[in-house]
One Martini backbone bead per residue (centre of mass of N, CA, C, O) as a GRO file, in nm:
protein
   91
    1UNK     BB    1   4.351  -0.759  -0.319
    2UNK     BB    2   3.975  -0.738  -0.348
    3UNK     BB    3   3.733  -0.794  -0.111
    4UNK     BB    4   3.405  -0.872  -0.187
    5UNK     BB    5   3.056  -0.818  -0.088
    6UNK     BB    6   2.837  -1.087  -0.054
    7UNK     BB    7   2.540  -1.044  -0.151
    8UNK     BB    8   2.219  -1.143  -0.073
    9UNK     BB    9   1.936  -1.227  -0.255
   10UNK     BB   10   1.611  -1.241  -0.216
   11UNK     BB   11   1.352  -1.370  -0.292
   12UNK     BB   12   1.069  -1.320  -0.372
   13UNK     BB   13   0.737  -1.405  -0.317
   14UNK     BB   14   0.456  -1.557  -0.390
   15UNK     BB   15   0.171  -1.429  -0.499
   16UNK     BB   16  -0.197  -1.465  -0.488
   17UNK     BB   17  -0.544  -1.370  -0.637
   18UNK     BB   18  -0.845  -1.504  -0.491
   19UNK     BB   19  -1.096  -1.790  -0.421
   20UNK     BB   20  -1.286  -1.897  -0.134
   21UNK     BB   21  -1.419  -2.217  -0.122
   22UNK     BB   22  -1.323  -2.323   0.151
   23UNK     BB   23  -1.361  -2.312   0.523
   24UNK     BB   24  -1.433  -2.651   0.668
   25UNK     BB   25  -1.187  -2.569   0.857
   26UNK     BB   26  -0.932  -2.539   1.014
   27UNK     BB   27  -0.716  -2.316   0.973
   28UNK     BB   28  -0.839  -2.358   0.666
   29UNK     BB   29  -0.805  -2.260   0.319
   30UNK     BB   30  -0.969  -2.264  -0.021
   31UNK     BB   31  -0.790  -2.136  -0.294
   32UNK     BB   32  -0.879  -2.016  -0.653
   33UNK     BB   33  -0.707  -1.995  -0.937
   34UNK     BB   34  -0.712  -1.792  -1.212
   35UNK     BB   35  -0.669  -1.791  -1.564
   36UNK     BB   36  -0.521  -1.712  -1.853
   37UNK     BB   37  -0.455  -1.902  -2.170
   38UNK     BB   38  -0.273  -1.915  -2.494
   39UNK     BB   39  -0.348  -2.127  -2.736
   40UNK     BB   40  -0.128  -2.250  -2.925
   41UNK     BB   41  -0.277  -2.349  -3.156
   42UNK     BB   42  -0.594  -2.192  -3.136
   43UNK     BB   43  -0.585  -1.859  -3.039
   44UNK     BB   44  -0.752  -1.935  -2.756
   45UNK     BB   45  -0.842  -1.873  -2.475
   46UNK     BB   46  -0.802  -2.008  -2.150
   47UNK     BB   47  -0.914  -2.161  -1.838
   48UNK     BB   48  -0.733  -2.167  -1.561
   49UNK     BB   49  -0.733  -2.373  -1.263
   50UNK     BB   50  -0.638  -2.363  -0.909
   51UNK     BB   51  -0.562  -2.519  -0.613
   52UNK     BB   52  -0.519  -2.398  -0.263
   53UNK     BB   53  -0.406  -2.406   0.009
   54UNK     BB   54  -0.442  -2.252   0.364
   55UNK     BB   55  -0.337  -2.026   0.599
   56UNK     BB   56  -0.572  -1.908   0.877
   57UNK     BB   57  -0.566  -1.854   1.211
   58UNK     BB   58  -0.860  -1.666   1.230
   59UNK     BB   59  -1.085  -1.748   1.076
   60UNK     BB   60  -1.184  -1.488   0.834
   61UNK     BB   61  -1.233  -1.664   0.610
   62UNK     BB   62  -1.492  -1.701   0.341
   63UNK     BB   63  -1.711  -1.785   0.113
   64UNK     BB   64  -1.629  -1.550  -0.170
   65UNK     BB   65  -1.353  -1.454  -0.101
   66UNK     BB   66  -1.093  -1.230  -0.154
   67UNK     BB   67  -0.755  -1.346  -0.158
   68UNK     BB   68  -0.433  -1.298  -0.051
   69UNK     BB   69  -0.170  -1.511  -0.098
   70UNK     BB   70   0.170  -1.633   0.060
   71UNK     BB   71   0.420  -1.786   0.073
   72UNK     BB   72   0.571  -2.033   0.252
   73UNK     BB   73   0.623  -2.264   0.488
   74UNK     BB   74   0.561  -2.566   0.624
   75UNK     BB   75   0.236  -2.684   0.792
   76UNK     BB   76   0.235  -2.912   0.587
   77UNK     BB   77   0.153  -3.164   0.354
   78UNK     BB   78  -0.024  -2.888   0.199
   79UNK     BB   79   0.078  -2.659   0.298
   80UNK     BB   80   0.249  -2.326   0.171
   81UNK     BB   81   0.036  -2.107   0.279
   82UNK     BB   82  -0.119  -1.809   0.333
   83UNK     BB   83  -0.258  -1.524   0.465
   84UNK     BB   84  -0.249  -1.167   0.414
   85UNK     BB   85  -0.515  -1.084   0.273
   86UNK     BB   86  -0.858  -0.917   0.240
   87UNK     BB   87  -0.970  -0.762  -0.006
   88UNK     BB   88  -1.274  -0.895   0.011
   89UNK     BB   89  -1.617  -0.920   0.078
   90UNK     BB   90  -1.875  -1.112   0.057
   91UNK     BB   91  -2.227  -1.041  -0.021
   0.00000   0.00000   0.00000
């Protein structure tokens, strides 16, 4: 009998790309994401926006920035997103 090492795959992190609507919390940003999905009835388009909380350490992130979040660990009991990177700065 030979015995096989089993490897574990962790699953990748999500991550999305948003917008910053609030920056007024110390170390937290909310973060906008838009979606479009096809209404199944009605075969149109339709636009879905979620919030997510997010921790941002260095308060980088302003009102307006593109920005990418990716899950982690819970910092609180709404935050379980951290700030990855500023795509954009708003203009």
């Amino acid at each position: 009998m030979e015995e096989k090492a089993v490897q574990t795959v962790k699953p990748t992190k999500r991550s999305f790309v948003g917008l910053v609507t609030s920056d007024k919390m110390d170390k937290s940003i909310v973060v906008t994401i838009t979606t479009k999905k096809m209404d199944r009835l009605y075969k149109k388009y339709v636009t879905w926006s979620k919030k997510y909380m997010a921790h941002d350490e260095n308060n980088d992130a302003h009102i307006g920035d593109t920005v990418r979040i990716v899950e982690c660990s819970p910092y609180s009991r709404h935050k379980c997103w951290r700030l990855a990177e500023i795509v954009e700065r708003a203009k």
